[in-house]
C-alpha positions in Angstrom: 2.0 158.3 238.8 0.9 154.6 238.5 -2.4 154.0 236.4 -2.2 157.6 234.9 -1.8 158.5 230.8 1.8 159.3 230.1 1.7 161.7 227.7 3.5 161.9 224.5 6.6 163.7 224.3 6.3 167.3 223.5 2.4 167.0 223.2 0.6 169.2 225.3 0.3 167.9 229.3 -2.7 166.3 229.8 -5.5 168.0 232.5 -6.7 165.9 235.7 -10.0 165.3 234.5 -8.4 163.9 230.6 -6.1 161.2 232.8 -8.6 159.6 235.2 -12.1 161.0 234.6 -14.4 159.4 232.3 -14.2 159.9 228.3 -16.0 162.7 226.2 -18.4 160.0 224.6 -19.0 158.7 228.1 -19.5 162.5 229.4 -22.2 163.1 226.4 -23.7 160.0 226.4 -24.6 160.9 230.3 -26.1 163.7 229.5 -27.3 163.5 226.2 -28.7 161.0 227.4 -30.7 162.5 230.0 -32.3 164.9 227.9 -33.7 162.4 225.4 -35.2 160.5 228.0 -37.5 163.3 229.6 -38.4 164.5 225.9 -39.5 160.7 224.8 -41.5 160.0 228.1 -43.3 163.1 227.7 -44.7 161.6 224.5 -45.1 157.9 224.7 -46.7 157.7 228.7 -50.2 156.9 227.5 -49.5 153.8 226.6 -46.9 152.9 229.0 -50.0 154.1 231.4 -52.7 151.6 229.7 -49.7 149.1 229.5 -49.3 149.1 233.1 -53.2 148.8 234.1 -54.0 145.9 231.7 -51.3 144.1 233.4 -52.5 144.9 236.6 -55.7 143.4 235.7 -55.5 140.2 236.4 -57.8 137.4 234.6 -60.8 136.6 236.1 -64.4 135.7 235.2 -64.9 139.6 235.1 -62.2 141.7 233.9 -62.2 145.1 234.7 -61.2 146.1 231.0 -62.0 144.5 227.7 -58.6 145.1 226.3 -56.5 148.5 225.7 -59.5 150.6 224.0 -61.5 150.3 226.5 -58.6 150.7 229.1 -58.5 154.7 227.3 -62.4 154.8 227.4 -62.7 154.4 231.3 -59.5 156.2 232.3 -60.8 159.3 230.4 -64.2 158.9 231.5 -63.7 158.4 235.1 -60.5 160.8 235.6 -60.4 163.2 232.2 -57.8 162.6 229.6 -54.9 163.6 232.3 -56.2 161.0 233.7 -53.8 159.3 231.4 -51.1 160.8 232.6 -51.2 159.6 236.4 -48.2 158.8 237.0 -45.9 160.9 234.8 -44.0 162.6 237.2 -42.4 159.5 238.8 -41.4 158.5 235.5 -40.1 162.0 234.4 -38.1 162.0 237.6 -36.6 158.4 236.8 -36.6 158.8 233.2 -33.6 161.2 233.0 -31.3 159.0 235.1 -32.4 156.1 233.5 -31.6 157.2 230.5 -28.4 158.8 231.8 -27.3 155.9 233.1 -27.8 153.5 229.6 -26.4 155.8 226.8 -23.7 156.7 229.2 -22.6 153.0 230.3 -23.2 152.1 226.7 -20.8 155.0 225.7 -18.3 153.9 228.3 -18.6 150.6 227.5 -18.1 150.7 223.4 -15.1 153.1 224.1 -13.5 149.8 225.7 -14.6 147.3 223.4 -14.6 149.1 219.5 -11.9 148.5 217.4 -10.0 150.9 215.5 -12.9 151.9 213.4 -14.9 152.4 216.1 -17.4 149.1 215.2 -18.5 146.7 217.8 -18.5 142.4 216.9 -21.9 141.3 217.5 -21.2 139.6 220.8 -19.7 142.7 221.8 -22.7 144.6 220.8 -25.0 142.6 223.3 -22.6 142.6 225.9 -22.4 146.5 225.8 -26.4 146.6 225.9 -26.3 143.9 228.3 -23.9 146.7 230.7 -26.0 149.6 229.8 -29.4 147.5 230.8 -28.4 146.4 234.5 -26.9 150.0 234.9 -30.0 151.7 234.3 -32.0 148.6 236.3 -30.2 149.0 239.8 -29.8 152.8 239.7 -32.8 154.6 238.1 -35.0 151.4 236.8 -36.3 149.5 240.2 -37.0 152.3 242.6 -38.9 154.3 239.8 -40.8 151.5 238.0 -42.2 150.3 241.8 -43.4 153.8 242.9 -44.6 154.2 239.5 -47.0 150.5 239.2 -48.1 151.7 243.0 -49.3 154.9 241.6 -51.0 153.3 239.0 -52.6 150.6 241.0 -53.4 153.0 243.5 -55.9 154.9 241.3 -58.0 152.2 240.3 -58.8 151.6 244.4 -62.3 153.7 245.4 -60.2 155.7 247.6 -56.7 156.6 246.3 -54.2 157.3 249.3 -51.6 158.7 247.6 -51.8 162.4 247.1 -48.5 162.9 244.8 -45.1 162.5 244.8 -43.5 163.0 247.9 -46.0 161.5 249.5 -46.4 158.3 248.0 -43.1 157.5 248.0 -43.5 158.5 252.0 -46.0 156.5 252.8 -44.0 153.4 250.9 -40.6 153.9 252.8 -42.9 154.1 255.9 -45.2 151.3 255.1 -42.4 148.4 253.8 -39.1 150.6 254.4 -36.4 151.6 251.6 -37.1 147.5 250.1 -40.4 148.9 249.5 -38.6 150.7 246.3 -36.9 148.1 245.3 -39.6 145.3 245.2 -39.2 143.1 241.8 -35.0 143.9 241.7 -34.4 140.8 240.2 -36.6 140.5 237.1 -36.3 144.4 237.0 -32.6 143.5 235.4 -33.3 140.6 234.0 -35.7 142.8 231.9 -33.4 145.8 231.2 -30.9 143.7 230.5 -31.8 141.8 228.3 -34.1 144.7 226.8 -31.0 146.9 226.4 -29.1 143.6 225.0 -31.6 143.1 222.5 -31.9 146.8 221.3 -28.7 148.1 221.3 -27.2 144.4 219.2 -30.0 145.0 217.1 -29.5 148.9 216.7 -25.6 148.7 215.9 -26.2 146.0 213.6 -28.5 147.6 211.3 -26.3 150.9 211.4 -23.4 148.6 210.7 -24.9 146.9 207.7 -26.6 150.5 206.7 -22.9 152.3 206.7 -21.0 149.2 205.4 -19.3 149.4 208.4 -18.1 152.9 207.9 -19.0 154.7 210.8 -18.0 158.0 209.1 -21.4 157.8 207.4 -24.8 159.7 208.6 -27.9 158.1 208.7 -30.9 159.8 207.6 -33.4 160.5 211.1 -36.4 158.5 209.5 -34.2 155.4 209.0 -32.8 155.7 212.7 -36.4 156.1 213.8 -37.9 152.6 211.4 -34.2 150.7 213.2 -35.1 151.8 216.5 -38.9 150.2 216.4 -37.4 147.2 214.7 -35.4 146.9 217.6 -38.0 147.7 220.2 -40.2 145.4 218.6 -37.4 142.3 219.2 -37.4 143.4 222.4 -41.2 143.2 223.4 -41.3 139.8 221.9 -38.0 138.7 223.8 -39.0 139.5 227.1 -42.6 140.4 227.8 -43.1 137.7 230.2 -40.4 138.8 232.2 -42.3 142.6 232.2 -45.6 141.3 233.2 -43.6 139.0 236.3 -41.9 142.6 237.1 -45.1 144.7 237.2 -47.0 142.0 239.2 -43.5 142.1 241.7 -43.9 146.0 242.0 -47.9 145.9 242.3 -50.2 146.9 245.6 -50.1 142.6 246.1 -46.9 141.6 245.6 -46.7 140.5 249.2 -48.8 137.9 248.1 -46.0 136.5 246.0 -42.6 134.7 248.0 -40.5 136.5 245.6 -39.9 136.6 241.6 -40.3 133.0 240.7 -42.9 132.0 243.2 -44.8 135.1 240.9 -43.7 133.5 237.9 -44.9 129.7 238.8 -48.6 131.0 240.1 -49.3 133.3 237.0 -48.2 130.0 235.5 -50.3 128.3 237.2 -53.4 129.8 238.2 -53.7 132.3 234.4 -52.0 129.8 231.8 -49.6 130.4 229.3 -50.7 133.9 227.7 -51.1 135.9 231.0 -47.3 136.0 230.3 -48.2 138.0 227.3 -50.6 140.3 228.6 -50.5 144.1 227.7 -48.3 143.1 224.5 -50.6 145.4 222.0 -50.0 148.1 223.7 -46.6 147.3 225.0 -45.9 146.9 221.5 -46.8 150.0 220.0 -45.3 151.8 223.1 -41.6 150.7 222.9 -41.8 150.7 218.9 -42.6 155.0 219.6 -40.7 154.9 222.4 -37.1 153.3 221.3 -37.4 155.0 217.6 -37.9 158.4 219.5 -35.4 157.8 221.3 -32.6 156.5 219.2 -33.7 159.9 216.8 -33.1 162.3 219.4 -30.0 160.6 220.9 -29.0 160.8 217.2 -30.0 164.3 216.4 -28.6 165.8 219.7 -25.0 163.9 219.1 -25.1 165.2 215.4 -26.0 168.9 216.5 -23.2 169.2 218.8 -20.6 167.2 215.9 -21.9 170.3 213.5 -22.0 173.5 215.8 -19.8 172.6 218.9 -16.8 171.0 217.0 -13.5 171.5 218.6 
């Protein structure tokens, strides 16, 4: 049959699934996936959430928060500490796929590109992250990072419409349709692309130089964790701009913007220079946690199943 795997001679005849569906790395980086991405948001949404409102906040002769601090101080005191956590069930519903969708492109894609030992060449390495990063933006990324800014933004109105959920996203699709979900595509993946380009070049190449290039080698879960907020942290500084352009794209006004440059030019314009690094601190701090969680669980969950589920 044209396009299948012939197998070898006398070998064992290859199942359906082992000829045209997707690989075992691919299959566990799906899924393995998943679950380190609703365990990691779980922990690190406080920040994402102050992240978000400072963003939101837009400069003027009276800002509504002095900077992330106080951000924490009137959340908690206006809507309790779970305040904080406004919000969280958008991402936990996006965070699985999203996650899904990045280790298990990234899996897919490293299958095709490794060499014999399994090692990526540094262009590769960003043009696997690259992949992963507009995987995760189109299917998982957009639709949850726009309901989630709305949810956000919509609490800091005196009269929140949005009851949960279901709802919100309701009254979204019925207010501005199924674009309404999709507001900010665009920057959406130029940010996880490049974010995912950045993280996962700068992830396999401090495993690389860590092994020696011998990918036989484990690395200890601290070590992972320190790589992984290195490699956040070159990610925050590569692309904030492009996260604050997003969030303002995906915010209650972004009708007031023609589309993602015309947001870019009057931020630009009308805030300077540094409204392109707004919400950095705590940006910062967040995807440091969040990628070296991440990366440590990925890790740990992979290495569990190589120790107790070996064929």
């Amino acid at each position: 049959m044209s396009g299948a795997i012939q197998p070898v001679p006398g070998a064992k005849p290859l199942s359906m699934w082992q000829q045209y569906g997707p690989s075992e790395k691919t299959v566990r980086g799906i899924v393995i996936g998943g679950i380190t991405g609703g365990i990691e948001i779980c922990i690190t949404f406080p920040t994402e959430y102050v992240k978000t409102q400072l963003q939101l906040d837009e400069r003027s002769a009276t800002p509504k928060f002095k900077g992330p601090i106080d951000c924490v101080k009137q959340t908690v005191k206006g809507h309790g500490f779970f305040g904080l956590y406004r919000g969280l069930s958008v991402l936990l519903y996006g965070s699985i796929p999203k996650s899904s969708f990045r280790f298990g492109t990234f899996e897919y894609l490293k299958s095709q590109a490794a060499d014999e030992k399994g090692n990526l060449t540094p262009v590769m390495r960003l043009l696997c992250g690259l992949g992963a990063g507009l995987s995760e933006a189109v299917f998982a990324v957009t639709p949850m990072e726009t309901v989630k800014v709305k949810f956000i933004h919509d609490q800091g109105l005196a009269q929140p419409k949005y009851k949960g959920f279901v709802h919100g996203v309701g009254c979204i699709v019925k207010a501005e349709g199924l674009g309404g979900i999709y507001k900010g595509v665009t920057a959406t993946m130029a940010k996880q692309g490049s974010n995912q380009a950045i993280r996962f070049f700068v992830m396999e190449t401090l495993k690389d130089w860590y092994r020696g290039g011998d990918n036989t080698q484990t690395i200890s879960k601290p070590i992972v964790g320190l790589m992984g907020a290195v490699a956040g942290a070159a990610s925050v500084y590569g692309n904030t701009p492009i996260d604050v352009v997003k969030t303002r794209m995906q915010g209650l006004e972004a009708k007031k913007y023609k589309n993602t440059l015309d947001c870019a030019m009057q931020i630009w314009k009308k805030e300077g220079f540094f409204a392109f690094y707004k919400g950095t601190v705590p940006r910062l701090s967040r995807v440091c946690l969040d990628v070296g969680i991440t990366f440590m669980i990925y890790d740990s969950i992979i290495e569990f199943l190589d120790t107790y589920w070996k064929k």
